[in-house]
DRENDO-1510 file (C-alpha; in Angstrom, 1 decimal, always signed):
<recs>
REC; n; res; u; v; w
REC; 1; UNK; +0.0; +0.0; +0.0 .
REC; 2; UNK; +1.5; +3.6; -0.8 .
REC; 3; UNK; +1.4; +5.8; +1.9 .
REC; 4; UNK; +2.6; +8.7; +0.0 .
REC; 5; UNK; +0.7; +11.7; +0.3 .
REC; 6; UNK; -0.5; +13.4; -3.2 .
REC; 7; UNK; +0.3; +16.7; -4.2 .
REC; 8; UNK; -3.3; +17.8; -3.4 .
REC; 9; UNK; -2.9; +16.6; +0.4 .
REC; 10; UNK; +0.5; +18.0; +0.5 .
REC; 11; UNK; -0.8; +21.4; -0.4 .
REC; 12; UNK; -3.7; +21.6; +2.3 .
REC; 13; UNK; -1.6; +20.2; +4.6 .
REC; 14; UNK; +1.0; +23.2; +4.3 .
REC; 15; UNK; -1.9; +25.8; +3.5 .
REC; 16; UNK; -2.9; +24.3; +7.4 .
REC; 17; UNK; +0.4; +24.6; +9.0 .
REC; 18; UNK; +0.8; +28.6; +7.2 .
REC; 19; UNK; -2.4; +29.8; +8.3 .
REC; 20; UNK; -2.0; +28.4; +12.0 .
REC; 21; UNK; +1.9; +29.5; +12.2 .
REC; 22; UNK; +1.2; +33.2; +13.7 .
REC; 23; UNK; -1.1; +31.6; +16.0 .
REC; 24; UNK; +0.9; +31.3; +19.2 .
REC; 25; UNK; -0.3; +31.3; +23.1 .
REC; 26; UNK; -1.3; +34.6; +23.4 .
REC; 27; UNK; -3.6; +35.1; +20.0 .
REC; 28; UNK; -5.2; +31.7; +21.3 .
REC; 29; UNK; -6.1; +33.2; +24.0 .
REC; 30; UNK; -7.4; +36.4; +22.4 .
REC; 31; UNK; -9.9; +34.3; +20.0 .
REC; 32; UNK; -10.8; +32.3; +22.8 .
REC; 33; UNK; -11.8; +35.3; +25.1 .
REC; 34; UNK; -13.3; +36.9; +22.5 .
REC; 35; UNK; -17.6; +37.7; +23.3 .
REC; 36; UNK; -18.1; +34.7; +21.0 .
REC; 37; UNK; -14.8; +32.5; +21.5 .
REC; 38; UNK; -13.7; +33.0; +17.6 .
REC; 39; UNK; -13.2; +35.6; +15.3 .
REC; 40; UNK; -15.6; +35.3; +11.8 .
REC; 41; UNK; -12.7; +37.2; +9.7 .
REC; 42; UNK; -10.4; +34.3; +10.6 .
REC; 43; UNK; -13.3; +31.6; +9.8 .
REC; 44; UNK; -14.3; +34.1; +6.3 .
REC; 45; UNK; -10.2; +33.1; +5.6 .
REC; 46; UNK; -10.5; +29.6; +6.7 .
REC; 47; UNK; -13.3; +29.0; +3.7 .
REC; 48; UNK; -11.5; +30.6; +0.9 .
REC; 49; UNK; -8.6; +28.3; +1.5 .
REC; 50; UNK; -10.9; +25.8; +0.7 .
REC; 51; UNK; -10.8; +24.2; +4.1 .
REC; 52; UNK; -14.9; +23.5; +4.3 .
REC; 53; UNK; -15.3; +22.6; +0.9 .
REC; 54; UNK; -12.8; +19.9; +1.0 .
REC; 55; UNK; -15.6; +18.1; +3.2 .
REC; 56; UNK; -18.5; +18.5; +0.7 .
REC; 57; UNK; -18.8; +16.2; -2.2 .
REC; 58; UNK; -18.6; +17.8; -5.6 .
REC; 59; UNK; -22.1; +17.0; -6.9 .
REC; 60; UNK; -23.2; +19.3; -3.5 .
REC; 61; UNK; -20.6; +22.2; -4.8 .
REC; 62; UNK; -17.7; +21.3; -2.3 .
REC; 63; UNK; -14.4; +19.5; -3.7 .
REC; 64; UNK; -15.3; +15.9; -2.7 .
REC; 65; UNK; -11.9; +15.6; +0.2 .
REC; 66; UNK; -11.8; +11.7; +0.7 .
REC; 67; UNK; -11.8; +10.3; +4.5 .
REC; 68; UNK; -7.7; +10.7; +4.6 .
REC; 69; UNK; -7.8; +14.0; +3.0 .
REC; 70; UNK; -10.3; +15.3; +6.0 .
REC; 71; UNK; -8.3; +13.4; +8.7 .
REC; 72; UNK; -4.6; +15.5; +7.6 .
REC; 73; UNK; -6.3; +18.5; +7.7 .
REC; 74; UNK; -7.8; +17.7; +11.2 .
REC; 75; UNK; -4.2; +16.6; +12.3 .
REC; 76; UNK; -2.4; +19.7; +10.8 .
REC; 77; UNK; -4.7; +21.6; +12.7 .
REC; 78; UNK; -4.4; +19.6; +15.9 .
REC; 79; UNK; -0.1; +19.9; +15.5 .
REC; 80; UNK; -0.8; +23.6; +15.2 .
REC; 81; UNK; -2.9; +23.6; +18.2 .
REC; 82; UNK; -5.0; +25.7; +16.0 .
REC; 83; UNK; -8.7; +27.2; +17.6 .
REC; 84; UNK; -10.0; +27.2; +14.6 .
REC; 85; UNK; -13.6; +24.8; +15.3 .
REC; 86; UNK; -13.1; +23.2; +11.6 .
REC; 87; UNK; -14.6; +20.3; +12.6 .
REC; 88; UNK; -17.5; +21.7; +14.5 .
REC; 89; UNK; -18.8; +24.7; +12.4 .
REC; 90; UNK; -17.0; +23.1; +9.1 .
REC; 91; UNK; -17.0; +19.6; +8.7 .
REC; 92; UNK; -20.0; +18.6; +10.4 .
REC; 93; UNK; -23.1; +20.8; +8.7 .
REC; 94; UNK; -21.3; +20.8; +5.5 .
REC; 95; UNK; -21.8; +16.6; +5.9 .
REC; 96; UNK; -25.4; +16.9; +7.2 .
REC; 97; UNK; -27.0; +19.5; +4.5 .
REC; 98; UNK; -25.2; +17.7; +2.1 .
REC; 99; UNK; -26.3; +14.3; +3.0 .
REC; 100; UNK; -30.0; +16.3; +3.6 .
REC; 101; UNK; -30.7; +17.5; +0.4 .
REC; 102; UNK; -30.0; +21.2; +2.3 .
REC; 103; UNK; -27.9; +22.4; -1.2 .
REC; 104; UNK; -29.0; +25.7; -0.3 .
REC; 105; UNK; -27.9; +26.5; +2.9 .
REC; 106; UNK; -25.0; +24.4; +1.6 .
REC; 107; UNK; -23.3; +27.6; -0.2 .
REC; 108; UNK; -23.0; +30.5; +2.2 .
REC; 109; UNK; -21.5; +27.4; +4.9 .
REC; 110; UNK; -19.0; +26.6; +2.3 .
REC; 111; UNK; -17.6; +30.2; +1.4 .
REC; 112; UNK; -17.9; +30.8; +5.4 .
REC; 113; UNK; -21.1; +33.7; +5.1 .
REC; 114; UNK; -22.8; +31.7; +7.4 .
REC; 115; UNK; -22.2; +29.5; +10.3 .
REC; 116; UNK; -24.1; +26.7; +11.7 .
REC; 117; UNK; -23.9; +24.1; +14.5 .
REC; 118; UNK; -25.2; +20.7; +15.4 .
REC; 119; UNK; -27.5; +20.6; +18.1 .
REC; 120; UNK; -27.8; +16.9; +19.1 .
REC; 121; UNK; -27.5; +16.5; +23.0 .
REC; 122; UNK; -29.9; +16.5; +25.7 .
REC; 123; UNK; -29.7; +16.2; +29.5 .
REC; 124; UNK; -29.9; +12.5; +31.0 .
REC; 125; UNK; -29.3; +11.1; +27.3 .
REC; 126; UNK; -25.7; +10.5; +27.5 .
REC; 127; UNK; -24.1; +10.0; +23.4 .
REC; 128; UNK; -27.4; +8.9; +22.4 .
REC; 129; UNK; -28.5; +10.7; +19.1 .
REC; 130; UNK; -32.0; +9.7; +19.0 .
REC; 131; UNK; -33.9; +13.2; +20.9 .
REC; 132; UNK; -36.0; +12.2; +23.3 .
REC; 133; UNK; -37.3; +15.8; +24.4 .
REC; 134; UNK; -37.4; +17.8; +21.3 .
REC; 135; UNK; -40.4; +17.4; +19.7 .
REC; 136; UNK; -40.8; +18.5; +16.5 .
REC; 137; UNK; -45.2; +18.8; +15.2 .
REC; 138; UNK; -46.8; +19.6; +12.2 .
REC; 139; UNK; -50.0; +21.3; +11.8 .
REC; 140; UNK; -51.2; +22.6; +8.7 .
REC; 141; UNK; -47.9; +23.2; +6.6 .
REC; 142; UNK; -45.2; +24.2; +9.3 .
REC; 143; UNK; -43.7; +22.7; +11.9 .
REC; 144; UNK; -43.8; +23.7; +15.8 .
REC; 145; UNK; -40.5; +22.7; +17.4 .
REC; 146; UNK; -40.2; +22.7; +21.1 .
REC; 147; UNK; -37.7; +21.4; +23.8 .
REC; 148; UNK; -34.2; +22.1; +24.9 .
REC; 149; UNK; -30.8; +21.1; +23.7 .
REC; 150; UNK; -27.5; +21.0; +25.8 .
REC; 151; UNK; -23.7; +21.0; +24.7 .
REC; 152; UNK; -24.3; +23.2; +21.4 .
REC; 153; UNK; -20.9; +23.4; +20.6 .
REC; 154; UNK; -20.3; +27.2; +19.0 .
REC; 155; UNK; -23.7; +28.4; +20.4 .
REC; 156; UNK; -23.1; +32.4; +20.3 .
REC; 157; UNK; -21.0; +32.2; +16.9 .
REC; 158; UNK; -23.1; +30.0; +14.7 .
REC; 159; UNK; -26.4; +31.4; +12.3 .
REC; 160; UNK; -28.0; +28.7; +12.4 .
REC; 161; UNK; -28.9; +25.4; +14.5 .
REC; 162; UNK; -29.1; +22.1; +12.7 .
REC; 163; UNK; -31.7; +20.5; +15.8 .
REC; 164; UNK; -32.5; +16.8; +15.9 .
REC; 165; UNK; -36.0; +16.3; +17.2 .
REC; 166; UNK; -38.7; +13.6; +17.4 .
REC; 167; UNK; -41.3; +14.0; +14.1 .
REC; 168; UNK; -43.9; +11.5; +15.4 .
REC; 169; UNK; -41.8; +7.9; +15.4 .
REC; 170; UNK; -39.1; +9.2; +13.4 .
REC; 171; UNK; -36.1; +11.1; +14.2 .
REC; 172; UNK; -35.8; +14.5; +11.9 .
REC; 173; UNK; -33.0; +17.3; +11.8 .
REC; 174; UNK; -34.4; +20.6; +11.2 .
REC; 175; UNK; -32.6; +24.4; +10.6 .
REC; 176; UNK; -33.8; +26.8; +12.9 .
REC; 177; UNK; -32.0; +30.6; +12.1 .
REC; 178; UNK; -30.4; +31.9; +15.3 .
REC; 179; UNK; -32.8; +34.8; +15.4 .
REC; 180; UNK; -36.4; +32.6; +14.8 .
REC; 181; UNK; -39.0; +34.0; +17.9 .
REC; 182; UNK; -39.0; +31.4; +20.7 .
REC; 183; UNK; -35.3; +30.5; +20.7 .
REC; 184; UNK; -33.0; +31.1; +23.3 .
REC; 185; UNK; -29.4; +30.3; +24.0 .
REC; 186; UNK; -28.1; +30.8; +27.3 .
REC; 187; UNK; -24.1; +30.2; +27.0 .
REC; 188; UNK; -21.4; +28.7; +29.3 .
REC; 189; UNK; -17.3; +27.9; +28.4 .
REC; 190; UNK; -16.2; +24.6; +27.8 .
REC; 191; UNK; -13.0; +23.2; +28.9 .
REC; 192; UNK; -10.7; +23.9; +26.0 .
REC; 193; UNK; -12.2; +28.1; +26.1 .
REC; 194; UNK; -14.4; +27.3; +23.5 .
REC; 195; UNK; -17.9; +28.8; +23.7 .
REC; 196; UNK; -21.0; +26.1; +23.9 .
REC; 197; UNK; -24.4; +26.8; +25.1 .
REC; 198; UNK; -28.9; +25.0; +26.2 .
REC; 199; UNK; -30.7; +25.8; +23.6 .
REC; 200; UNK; -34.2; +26.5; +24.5 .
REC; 201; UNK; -37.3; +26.4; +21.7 .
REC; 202; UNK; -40.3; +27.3; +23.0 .
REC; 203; UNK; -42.7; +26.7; +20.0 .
REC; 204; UNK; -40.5; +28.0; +17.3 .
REC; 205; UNK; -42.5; +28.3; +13.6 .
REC; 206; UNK; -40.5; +26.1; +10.4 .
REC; 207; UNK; -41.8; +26.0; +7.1 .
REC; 208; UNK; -41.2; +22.1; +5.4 .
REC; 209; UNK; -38.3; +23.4; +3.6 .
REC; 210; UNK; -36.6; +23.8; +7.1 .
REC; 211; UNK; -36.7; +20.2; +7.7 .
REC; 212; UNK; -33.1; +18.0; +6.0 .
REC; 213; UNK; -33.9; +14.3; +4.7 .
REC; 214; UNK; -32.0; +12.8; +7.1 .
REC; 215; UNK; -33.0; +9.4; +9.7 .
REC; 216; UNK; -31.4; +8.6; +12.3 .
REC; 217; UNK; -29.2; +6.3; +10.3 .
REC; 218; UNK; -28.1; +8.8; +8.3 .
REC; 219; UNK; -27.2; +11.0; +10.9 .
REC; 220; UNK; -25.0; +8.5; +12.9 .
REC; 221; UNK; -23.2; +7.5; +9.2 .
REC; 222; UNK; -22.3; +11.5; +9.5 .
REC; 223; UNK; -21.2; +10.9; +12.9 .
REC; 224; UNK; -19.0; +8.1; +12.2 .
REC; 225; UNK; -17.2; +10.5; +9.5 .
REC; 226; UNK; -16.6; +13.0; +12.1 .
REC; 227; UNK; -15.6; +10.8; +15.0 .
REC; 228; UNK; -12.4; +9.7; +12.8 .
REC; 229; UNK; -11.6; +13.4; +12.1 .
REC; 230; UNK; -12.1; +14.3; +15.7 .
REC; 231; UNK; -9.2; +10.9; +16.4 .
REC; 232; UNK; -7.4; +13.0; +13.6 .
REC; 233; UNK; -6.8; +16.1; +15.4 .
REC; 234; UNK; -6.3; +14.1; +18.8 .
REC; 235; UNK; -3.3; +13.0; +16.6 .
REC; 236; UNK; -2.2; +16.0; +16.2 .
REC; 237; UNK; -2.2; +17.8; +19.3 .
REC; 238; UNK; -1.0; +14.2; +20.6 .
REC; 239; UNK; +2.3; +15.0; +18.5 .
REC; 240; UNK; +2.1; +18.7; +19.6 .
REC; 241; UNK; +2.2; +17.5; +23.3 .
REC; 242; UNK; +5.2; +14.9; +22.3 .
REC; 243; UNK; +7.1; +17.7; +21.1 .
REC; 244; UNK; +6.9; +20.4; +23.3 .
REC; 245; UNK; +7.9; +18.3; +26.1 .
REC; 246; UNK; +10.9; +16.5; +24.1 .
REC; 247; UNK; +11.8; +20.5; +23.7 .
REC; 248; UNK; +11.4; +21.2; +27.5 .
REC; 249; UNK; +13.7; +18.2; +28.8 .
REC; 250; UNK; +16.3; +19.5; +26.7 .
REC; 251; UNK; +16.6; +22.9; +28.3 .
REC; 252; UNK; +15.1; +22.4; +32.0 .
REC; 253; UNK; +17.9; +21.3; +34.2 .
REC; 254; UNK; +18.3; +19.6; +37.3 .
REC; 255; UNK; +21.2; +18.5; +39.7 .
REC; 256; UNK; +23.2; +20.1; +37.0 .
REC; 257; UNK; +21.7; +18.2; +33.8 .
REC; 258; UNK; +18.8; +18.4; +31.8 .
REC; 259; UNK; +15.9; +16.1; +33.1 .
REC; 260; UNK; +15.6; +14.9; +29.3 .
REC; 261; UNK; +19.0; +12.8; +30.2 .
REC; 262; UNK; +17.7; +10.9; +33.0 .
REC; 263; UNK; +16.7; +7.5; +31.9 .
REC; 264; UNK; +13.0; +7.3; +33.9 .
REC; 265; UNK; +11.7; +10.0; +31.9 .
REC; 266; UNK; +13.3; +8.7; +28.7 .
REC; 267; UNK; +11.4; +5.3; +29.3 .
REC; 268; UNK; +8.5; +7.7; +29.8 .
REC; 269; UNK; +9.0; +9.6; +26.7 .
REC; 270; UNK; +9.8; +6.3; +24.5 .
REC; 271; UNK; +6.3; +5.3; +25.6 .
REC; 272; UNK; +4.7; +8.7; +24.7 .
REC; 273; UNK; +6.1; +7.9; +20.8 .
REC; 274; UNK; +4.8; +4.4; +20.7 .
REC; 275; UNK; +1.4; +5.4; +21.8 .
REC; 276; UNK; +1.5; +8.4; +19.1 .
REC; 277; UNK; +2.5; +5.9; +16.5 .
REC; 278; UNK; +0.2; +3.5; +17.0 .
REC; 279; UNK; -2.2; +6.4; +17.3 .
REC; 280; UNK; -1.4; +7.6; +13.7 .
REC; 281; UNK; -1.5; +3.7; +12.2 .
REC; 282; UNK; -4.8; +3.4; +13.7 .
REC; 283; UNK; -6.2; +6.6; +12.3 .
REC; 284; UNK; -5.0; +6.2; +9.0 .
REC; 285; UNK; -6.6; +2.2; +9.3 .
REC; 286; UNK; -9.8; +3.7; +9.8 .
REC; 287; UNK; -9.6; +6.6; +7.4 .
REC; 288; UNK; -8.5; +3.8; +4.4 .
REC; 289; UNK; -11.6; +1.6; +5.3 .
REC; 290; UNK; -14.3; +1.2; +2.6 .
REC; 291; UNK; -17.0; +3.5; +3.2 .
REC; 292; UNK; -19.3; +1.4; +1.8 .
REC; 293; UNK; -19.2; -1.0; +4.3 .
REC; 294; UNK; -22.2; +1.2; +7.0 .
REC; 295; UNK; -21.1; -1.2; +9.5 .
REC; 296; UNK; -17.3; -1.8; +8.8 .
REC; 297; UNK; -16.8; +2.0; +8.9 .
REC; 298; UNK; -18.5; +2.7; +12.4 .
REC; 299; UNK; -16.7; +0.0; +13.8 .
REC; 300; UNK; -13.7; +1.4; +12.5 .
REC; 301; UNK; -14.3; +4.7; +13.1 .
REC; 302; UNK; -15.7; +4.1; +17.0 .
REC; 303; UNK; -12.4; +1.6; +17.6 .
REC; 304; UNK; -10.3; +4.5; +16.6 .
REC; 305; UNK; -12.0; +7.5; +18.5 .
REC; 306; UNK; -11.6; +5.1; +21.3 .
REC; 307; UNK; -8.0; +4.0; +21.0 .
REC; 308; UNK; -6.6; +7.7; +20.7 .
REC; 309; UNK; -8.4; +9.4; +22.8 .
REC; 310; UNK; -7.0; +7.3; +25.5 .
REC; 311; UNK; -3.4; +6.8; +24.4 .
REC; 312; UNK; -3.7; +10.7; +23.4 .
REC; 313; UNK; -5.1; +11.6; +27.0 .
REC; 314; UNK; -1.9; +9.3; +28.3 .
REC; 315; UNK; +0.1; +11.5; +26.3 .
REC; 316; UNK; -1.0; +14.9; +28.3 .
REC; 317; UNK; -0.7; +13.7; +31.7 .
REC; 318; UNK; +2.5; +12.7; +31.1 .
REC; 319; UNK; +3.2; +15.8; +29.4 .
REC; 320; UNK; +1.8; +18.2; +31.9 .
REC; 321; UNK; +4.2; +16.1; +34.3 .
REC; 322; UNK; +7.3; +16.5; +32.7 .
REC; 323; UNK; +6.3; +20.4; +33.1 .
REC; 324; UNK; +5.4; +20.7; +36.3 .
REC; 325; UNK; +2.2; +22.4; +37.7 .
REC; 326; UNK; +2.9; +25.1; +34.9 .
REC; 327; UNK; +1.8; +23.0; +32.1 .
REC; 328; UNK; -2.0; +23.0; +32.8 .
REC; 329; UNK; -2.1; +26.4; +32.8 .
REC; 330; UNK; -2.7; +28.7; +30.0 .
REC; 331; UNK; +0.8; +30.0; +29.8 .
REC; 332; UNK; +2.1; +26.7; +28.0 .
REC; 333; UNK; +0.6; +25.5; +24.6 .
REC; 334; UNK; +0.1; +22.4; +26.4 .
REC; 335; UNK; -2.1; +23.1; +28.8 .
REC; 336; UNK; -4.2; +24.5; +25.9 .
REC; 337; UNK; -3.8; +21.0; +24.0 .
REC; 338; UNK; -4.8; +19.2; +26.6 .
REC; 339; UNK; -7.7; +21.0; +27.6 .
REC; 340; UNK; -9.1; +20.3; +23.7 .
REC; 341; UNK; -8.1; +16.8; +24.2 .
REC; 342; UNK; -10.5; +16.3; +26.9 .
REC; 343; UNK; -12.8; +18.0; +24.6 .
REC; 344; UNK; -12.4; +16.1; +21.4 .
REC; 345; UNK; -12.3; +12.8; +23.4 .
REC; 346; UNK; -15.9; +13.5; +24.7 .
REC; 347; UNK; -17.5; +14.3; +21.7 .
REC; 348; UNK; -20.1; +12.1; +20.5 .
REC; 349; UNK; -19.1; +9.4; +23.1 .
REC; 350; UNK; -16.3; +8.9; +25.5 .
REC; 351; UNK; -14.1; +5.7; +25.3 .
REC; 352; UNK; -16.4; +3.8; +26.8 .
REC; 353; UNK; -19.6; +4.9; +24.8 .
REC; 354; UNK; -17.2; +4.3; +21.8 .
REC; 355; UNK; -15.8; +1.1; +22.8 .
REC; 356; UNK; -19.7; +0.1; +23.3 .
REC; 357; UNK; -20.6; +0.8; +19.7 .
REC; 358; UNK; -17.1; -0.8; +18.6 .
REC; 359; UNK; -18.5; -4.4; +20.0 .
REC; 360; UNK; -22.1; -4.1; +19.0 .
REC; 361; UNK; -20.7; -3.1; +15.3 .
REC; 362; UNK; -17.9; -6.1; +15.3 .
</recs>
């Protein structure tokens, strides 16, 4: 198997690794403590690199990225330890109106006019994407959407909500504009500084058009794409953390010598590479699978979200170590790419909600 990268994933690759250089500490923490936790003149730039498209097929007016493209721009963004939400506000409504017939909407998320969000979560549900208190009705021809969604990742910076809700025994995703009379959004920070937010709809008013063709099994087959591009920037900021901290043995000194020559934090340090190896062979597994195969890609995809976020999570303990109490705060790069680690590994099922769906799927 050729493992060379083509010139069209060398190219995003570096476009990644340019447009994330001047992004050190200090403007992360600037777009992070910004009112909405981003900056829509960096996301405007993000799209006319082509960064969104690449996750659109071509027939939906994106550039049809395959699964590996996706998963080395995730990784270059991770090794940047980038804030850009790619993933969130990018990759995952350019996948759902895509898959939905939403063509429309499709457009102004591509170029980066718009930006939208997936609201999935509710309280007492755990990862399970099937709503259970979101209820969407229809009377006459519109739709009355009610209920209240948690963990709406973007929740002040997005346009638009894509909301899964109950349409009698079926499970519907619907696009409700930020501004539509009867929603609310009351906003919290996440772990990583990121902004998420409940969303509250009290009776909100959809025509049919605001309703995606999309099941539930749809909607999980979009959520097995993005759990192997969320493994994909774990990989990265894995190799981020790996770095700085090979860096940092080399300069800090005690008893005279640099830690980085005493031989129980090499053995520590070996292990750190192994794990981020296997990591990488792992994602790149599941990225190759056939993505034909519904059932062999979710198990691939869950066994690999599972797998790194654990060895990646190994990683920044270790890494924090090394540094001292310093390294969780936000004066180190690590403590920032470890707090989106904790992130990324949670989202849409911890390691053991993904090693669940890994054993029902093999």
């Amino acid at each position: 198997m050729n493992f060379d990268l083509s010139e069209e994933q060398e190219m995003f690759r570096s476009s990644v690794e340019r447009f994330a250089a001047p992004i050190d500490v200090e403007a992360r923490r600037r777009l992070r403590l910004s009112p909405t936790g981003y900056d829509r003149g960096r996301w405007s730039q993000l799209a006319e690199m082509g960064l969104i498209a690449l996750s659109a097929p071509e027939d939906a007016g994106g550039m049809g990225g395959s699964a590996i493209d996706l998963a080395l721009v995730a990784e270059a963004i991770g090794k940047a330890n980038s804030p850009d939400p790619w993933l969130e506000h990018g990759v995952v409504p350019a996948l759902l109106l895509a898959a939905g017939g939403g063509e429309a909407l499709l457009e102004p998320v591509l170029s980066g006019e718009t930006i939208a969000t997936l609201a999935w979560a509710e309280r007492a549900q755990r990862y399970n994407l099937e709503p259970a208190a979101t209820v969407a009705e229809y009377t006459g021809d519109r739709f009355t959407l009610s209920g209240e969604k948690t963990f709406v990742m973007g929740a002040l910076l997005s346009d638009l909500f894509l909301v899964t809700a109950k349409a009698g025994s079926q499970t519907a995703c619907f696009v409700v504009p930020r501004d539509a009379e009867g929603v609310e959004v009351r906003a919290y920070r996440l772990a990583d500084g990121s902004i998420a937010g409940e969303l509250r709809l009290t009776r909100v008013q959809l025509d049919k058009a605001a309703r995606l063709d999309l099941d539930l099994p749809a909607i999980e087959a979009v959520i097995s794409d993005v759990r192997t591009y969320a493994a994909a920037e774990m990989v990265g900021l894995g190799q981020r953390l790996l770095d700085d901290t090979l860096a940092y043995v080399k300069e800090r000194e005690q008893f005279g010598a640099a830690i980085g020559t005493f031989q129980a934090l090499q053995h520590r340090l070996v292990e750190c590479y192994v794990r981020i190896e296997q990591c990488r062979s792992m994602l790149y597994r599941a990225a190759l699978t056939d993505r034909g195969d519904a059932q062999e890609w979710q198990r691939a995809s869950a066994g690999a979200k599972a797998f790194i976020g654990e060895n990646v999570d190994a990683i920044a303990r270790e890494a924090v170590q090394m540094h001292g109490g310093m390294g969780i705060t936000d004066e180190l790069a690590i403590g920032h790419a470890m707090k989106r680690v904790m992130v990324l590994a949670r989202l849409f099922g911890d390691t053991d909600a993904a090693l669940s769906e890994y054993a029902q799927a093999a």
